[in-house]
N, C-alpha and C positions, 0 to 999 in steps of 0.2 A: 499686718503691714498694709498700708494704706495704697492703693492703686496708682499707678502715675510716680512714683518717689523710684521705685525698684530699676536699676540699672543692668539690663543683660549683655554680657558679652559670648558672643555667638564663635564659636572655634571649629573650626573646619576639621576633612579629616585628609585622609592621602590623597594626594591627585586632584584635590577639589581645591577653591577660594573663598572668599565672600560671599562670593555671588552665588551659592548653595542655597543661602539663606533668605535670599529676596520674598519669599511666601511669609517665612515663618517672622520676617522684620515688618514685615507691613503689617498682618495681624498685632504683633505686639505693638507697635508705634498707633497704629489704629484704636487700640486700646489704651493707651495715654503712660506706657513705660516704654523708659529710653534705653536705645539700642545699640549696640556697637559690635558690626565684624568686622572682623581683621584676616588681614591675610598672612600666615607664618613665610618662614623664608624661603620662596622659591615658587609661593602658591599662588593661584590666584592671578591678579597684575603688579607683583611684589617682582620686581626686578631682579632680582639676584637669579642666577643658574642654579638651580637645583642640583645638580652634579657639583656646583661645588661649596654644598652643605653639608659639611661633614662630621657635625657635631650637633648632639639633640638640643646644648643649650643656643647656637647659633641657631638653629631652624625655631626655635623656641623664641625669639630675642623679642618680636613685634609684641606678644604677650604680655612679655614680663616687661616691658619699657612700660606698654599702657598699664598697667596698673600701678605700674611702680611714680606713676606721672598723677595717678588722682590726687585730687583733691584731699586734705586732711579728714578723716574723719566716714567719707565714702567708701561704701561696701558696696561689692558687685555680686550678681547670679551670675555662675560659668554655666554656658551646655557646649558640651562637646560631643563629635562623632567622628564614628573610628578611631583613629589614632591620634582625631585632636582629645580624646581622653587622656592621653599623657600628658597634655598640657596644659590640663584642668589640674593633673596632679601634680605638677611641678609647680604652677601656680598654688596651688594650697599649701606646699613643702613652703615658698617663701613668702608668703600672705597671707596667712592663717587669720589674722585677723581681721581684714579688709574683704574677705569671702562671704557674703550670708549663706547663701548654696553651692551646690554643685550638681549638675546633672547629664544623667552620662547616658547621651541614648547611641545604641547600639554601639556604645565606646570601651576603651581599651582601659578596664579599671584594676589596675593594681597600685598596689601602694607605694612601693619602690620601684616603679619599670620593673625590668626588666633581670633579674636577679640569677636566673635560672634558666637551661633550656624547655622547662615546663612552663615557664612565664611565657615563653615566647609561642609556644604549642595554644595556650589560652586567649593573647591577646593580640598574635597577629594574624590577616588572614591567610588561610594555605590557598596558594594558588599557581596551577598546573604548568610546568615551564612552556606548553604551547599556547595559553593564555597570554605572556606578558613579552614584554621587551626587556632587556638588558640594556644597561649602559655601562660600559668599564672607563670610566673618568679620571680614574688615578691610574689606568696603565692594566693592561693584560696582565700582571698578576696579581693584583690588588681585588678587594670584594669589589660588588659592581656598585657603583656609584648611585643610581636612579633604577626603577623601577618602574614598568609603565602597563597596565590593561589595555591588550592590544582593543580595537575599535571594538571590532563583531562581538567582544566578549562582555562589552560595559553595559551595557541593559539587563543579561542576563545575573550578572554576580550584584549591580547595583540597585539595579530601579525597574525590575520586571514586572511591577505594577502602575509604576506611572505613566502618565499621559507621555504618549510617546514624542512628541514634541519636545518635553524637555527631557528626555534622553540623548536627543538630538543637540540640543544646547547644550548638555553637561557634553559630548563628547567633544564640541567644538572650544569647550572651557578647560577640561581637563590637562593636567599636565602633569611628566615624571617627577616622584617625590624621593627622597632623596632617602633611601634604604638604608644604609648603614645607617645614619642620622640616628632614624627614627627608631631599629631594633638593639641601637644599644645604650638608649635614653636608660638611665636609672638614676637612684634620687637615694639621698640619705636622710634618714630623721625618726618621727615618733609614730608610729601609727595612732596612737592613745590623744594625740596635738593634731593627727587631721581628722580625729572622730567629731572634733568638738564644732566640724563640717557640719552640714545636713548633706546628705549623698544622697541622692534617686537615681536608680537607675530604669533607664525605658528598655525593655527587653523588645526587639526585633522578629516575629516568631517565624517569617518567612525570611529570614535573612540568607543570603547566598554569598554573602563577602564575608560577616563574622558569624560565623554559624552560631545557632541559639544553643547549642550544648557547649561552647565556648563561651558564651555569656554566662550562662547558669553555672559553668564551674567558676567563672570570677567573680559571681554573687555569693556562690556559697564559700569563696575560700576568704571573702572579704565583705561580711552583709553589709548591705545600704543601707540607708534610715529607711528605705521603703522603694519597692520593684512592681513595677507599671509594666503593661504588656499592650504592645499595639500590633496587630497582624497586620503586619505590613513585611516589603522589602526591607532593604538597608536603607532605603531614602526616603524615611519618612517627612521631610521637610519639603517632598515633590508629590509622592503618593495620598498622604494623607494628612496634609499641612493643617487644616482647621483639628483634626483631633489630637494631633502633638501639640499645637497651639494650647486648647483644653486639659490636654495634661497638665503639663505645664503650670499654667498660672493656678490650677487648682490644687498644688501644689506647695503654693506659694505660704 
């Protein structure tokens, strides 16, 4: 594949936006491939109330508009994290062939969502009720609409090795993601139709939000074309942007 032609689309994950990816976009645009994030519904500066996303395909929609909007003939690389791994996968369930890759670093890889309560044991992360916020949006007896990492707790489950300045900015960025949405996303189709994907997955090995024995069970219950390992946090696009950058295109 010749340098410069390959298009990436950059997928955020819970609580995060675009603006994750500002490291990992100037590396690649630096390098002469064109780049695109997006913010899903609720993230980022994407206007909609995250409380009232209450469907994985609405919270999904900026995704699948932009690809569904290219050009005839144009194939994109998806990377996704955390839970924008679902939306790598929902993209390749209706894009199979406008996909060249996929790549799932510290993200949420199953085939169909979400299927099972094991599914959700492997691909969300578990986190302590005095860690986060609550939001009840549809009403004190309904599930809780949003979900949020209280402050003091976001460096240590996201980015305990990055420069602590952008810890600082991710917490001033960050925002509640809309929970029900995202743990009862699931997908129907072929698994055999999204192998004919290239999947990488980038394993996390200090990770504190999806822990690396949740990754490893959703590599071996679904192998990648091939599993990359970066000792880093969960943010590697803050921690160690130039060597996920080298992942990456070496990859390619």
């Amino acid at each position: 594949m010749g340098m410069g032609r390959e298009h990436f689309v950059l997928v955020h994950g819970e609580g995060h936006g675009a603006w994750c990816w500002f490291k990992l976009r100037w590396l690649l645009e630096g390098s002469g491939y064109r780049v695109t994030c997006i913010d899903l519904a609720g993230g980022g500066v994407d206007p909609t109330d995250p409380n009232t996303v209450r469907s994985f395909k609405q919270y999904d929609k900026p995704l699948i508009d932009l690809i569904s909007t290219l050009p005839e003939g144009e194939k994109v690389i998806l990377v996704g994290h955390g839970t924008g791994g679902l939306s790598v996968i929902h993209a390749m369930h209706e894009f199979v062939d406008r996909i060249n890759q996929a790549f799932f670093v510290a993200a949420t890889m199953l085939p169909f969502g979400f299927q099972s309560d094991e599914d959700k044991k492997d691909g969300l992360p578990t986190l302590p009720e005095n860690e986060i916020e609550l939001t009840l949006g549809a009403g004190a007896d309904d599930p809780p609409t949003t979900v949020a990492l209280r402050p003091e707790f976001q460096r240590d489950r996201l980015s305990q090795q990055s420069p602590e300045e952008e810890s600082v900015l991710a917490s001033m960025l960050m925002r509640p993601w809309p929970v029900t949405a995202i743990s009862t996303a699931s997908f129907e189709g072929d698994d055999e139709r999204l192998n004919r994907i290239n999947r990488i997955f980038i394993k996390t090995e200090r990770d504190h939000m999806l822990d690396p024995q949740q990754q490893n069970s959703m590599i071996k219950k679904w192998p990648p074309s091939e599993v990359l390992v970066i000792d880093t946090d969960h943010s590697p696009f803050f921690s160690a942007p130039e060597q996920l950058f080298s992942l990456i295109v070496k990859s390619l």
